[in-house]
C-alpha positions in Angstrom: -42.1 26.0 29.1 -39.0 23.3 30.0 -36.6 22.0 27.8 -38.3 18.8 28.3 -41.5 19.5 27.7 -40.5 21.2 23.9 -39.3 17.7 23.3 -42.0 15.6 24.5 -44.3 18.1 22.6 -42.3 17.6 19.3 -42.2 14.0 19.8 -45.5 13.3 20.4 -47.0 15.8 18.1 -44.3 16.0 15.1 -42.7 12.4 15.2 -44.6 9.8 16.6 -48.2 11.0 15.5 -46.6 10.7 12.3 -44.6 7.8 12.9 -41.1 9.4 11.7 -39.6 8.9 15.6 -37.5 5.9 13.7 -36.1 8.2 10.9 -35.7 10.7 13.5 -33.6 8.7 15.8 -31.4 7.3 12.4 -30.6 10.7 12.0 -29.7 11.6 15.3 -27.6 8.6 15.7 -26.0 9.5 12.0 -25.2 13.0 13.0 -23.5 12.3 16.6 -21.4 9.3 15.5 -20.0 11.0 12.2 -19.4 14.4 14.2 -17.4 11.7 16.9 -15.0 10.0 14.3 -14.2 13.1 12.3 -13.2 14.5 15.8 -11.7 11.5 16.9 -9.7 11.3 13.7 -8.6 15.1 13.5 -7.3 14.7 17.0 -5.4 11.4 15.8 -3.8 13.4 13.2 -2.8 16.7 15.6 0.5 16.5 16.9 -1.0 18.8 20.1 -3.1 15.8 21.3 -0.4 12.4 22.0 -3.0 11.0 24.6 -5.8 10.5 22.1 -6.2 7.0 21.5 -5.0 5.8 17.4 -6.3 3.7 15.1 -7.3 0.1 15.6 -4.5 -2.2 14.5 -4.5 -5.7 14.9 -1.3 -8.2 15.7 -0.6 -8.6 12.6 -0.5 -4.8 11.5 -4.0 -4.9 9.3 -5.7 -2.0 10.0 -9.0 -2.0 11.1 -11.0 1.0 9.4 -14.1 2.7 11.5 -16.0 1.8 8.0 -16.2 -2.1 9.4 -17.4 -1.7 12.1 -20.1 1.0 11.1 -21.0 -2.1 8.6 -21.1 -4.9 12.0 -23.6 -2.1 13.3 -25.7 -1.5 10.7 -26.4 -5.6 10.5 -26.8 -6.2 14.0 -28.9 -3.0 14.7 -31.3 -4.2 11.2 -31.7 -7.6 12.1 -32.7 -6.3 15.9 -35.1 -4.0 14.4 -37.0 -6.2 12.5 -37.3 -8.8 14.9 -38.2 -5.9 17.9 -40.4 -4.2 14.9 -43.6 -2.5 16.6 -42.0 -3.1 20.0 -41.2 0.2 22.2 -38.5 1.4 23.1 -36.4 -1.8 21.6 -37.1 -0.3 17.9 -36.0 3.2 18.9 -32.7 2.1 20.0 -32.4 -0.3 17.0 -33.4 2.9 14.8 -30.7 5.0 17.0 -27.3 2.1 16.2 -28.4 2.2 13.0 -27.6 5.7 12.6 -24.5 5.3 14.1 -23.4 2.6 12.0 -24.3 4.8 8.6 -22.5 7.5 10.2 -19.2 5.0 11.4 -19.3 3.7 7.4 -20.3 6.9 5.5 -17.3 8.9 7.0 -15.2 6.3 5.0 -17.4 6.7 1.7 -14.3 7.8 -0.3 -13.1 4.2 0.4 -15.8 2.6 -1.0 -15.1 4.6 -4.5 -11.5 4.3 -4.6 -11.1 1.0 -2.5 -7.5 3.0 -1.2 -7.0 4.8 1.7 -7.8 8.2 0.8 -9.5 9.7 3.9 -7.0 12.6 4.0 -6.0 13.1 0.4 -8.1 15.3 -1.7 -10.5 12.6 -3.2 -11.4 11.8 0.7 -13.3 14.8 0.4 -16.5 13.0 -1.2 -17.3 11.8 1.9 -17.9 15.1 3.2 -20.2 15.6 0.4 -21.6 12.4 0.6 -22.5 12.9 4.4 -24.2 16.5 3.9 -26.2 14.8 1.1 -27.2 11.8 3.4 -28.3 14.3 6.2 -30.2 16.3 3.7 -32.6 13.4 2.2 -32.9 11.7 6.1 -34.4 15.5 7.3 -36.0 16.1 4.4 -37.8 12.7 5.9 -38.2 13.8 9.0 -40.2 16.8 8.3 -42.5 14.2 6.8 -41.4 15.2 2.7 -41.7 11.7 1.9 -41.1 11.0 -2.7 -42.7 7.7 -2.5 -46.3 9.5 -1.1 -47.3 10.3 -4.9 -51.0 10.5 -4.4 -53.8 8.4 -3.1 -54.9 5.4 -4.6 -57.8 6.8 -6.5 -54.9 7.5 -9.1 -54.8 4.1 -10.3 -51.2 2.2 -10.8 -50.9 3.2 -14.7 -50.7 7.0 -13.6 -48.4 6.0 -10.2 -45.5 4.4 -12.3 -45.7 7.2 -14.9 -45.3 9.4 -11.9 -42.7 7.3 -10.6 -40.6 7.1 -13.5 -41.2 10.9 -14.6 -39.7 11.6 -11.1 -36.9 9.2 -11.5 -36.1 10.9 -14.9 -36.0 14.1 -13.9 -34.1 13.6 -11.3 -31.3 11.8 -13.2 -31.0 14.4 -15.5 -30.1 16.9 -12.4 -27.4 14.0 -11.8 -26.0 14.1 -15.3 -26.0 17.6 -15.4 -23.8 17.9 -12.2 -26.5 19.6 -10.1 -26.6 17.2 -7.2 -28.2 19.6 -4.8 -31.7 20.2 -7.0 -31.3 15.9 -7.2 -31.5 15.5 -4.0 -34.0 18.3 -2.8 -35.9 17.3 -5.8 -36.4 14.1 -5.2 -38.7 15.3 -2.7 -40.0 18.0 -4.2 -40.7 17.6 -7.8 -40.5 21.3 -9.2 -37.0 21.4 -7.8 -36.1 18.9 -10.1 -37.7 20.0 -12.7 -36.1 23.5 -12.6 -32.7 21.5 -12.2 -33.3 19.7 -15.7 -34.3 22.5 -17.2 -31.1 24.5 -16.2 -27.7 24.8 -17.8 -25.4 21.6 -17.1 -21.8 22.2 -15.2 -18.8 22.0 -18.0 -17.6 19.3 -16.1 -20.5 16.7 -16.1 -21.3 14.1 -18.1 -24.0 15.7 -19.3 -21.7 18.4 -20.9 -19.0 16.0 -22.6 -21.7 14.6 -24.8 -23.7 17.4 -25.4 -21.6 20.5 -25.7 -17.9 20.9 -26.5 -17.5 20.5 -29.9 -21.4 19.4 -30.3 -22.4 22.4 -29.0 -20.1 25.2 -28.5 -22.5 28.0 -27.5 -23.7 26.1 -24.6 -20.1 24.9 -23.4 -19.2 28.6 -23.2 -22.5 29.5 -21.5 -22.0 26.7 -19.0 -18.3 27.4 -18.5 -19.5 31.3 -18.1 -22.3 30.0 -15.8 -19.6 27.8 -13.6 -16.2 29.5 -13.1 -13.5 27.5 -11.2 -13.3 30.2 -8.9 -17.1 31.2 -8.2 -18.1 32.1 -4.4 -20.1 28.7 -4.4 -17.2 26.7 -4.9 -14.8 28.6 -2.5 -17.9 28.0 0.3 -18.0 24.6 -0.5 -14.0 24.2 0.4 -14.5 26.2 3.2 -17.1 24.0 4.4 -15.2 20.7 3.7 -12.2 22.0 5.8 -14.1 22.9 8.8 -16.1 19.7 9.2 -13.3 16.9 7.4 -10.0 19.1 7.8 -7.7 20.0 5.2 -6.4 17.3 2.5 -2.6 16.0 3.6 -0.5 18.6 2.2 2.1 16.6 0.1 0.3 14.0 -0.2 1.1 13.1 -4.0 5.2 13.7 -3.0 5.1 11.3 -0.2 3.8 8.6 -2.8 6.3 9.3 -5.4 9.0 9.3 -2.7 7.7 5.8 -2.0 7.9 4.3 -5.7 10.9 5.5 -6.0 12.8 4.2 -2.6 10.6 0.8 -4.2 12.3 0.9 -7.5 15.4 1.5 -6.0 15.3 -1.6 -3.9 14.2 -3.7 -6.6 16.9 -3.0 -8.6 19.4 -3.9 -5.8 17.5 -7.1 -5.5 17.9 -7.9 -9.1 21.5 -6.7 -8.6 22.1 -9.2 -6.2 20.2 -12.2 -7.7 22.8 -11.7 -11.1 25.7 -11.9 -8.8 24.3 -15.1 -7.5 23.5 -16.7 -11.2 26.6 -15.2 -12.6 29.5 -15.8 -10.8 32.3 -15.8 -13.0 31.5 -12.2 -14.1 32.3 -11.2 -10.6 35.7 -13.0 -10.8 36.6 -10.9 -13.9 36.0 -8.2 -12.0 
């Protein structure tokens, strides 16, 4: 069997007997575009590679980030959907740019939390996180898992919102806890999150800092037992983030305080200068 008949199979049969083609094409779109930027901006950063085109700087020196134009995409490519909305192949493509445009703004999502640039400092590293979570829930769609299917309507909409907000709860609970991975998965499948709730929190969550520590030693020692700072998950984790993102700028935090410093230094020569200038006569007595 071709290549091309496995995809025309899995399209017809898998996506659009389903209708999911449109969350499948986001996702494709989200995937290739992020994958394109991270490379584009690794090879920015490599001393190896001079011929690779930099950053996007206007005339006046303002910086142009990849985030803002991800954001143009995403508004162009929604509006065109829903005005090309049950029109083929005009609401693929739409569903396609609007993949690219998540992945062009969620490359940058440590922006949007810090509102600095951060992309290769150590906080940068959420967006690597925030990506592999993003992929997650949009294939978790794909293979038709779908949290807001919670039952036919024989149910009635009493039992629907308790459903909903049970799930909801749950699921906030993983958050709080610092287990964003059963949050996510559970969100579409319920006894995931359950199991999550029910499960120690990290020592580090919010969750823990106002439920154990003092409140309740014997769990802060479990969960500090249960989540070393050196455990195998963590070290994978780092591993992961530096072979998708890179590794974080190595004196990073130096280069800063270099920075305040050569600042300070030049406004006190300013302030020097400007007493000079309103006090005269002490430089004649000198």
């Amino acid at each position: 069997m071709s290549t091309a008949s496995i995809f025309s199979d899995f399209w017809t049969n898998q996506l659009a007997d389903h209708d999911r083609q449109g969350v499948f094409l986001v996702l494709v779109g989200f995937i290739l575009s992020f994958a394109f930027i991270r490379m584009s901006t690794r090879l920015m950063r490599s001393p190896k590679v001079p011929w690779w085109p930099g950053s996007v700087v206007s005339e006046s020196g303002v910086h142009l980030h990849h985030l803002v134009f991800g954001i143009v995409t995403m508004m162009m490519a929604g509006t065109l959907g829903f005005a090309a909305f049950g029109h083929s192949p005009w609401g693929e493509l739409c569903a396609f740019a609007f993949g690219v445009g998540i992945g062009l703004t969620i490359d940058e999502f440590a922006l949007w939390v810090y509102l600095d640039d951060v992309y290769w400092a150590e906080e940068g590293r959420s967006s690597i996180d925030a990506t592999v979570i993003a992929a997650g829930a949009m294939g978790l769609f794909v293979v038709g898992l779908n949290p807001f299917a919670l039952g036919d309507d024989s149910e009635g909409i009493p039992a629907t919102i308790v459903s909903v907000l049970l799930l909801f709860t749950v699921v906030a609970i993983c958050f709080l806890k610092g287990r964003r991975l059963h949050g996510i998965v559970g969100f579409f499948l319920f006894p995931i999150a359950v199991y999550g709730a029910c499960r120690i929190g990290k020592p580090d969550s919010g969750w823990a800092r106002r439920r154990y520590g003092e409140r309740n030693p014997k769990k802060q020692e479990k969960s500090e037992r249960r989540f070393p700072p050196d455990r195998r998950t963590d070290r994978f984790k780092e591993a992961f983030r530096d072979v998708v993102g890179g590794k974080p700028s190595e004196g990073l935090a130096a280069v800063k305080d270099e920075t305040l410093a050569a600042t300070r230094e030049a406004t006190d020569e300013v302030r020097a200068k400007a007493e000079q200038l309103t006090h005269p006569e002490d430089r004649r007595d000198d």
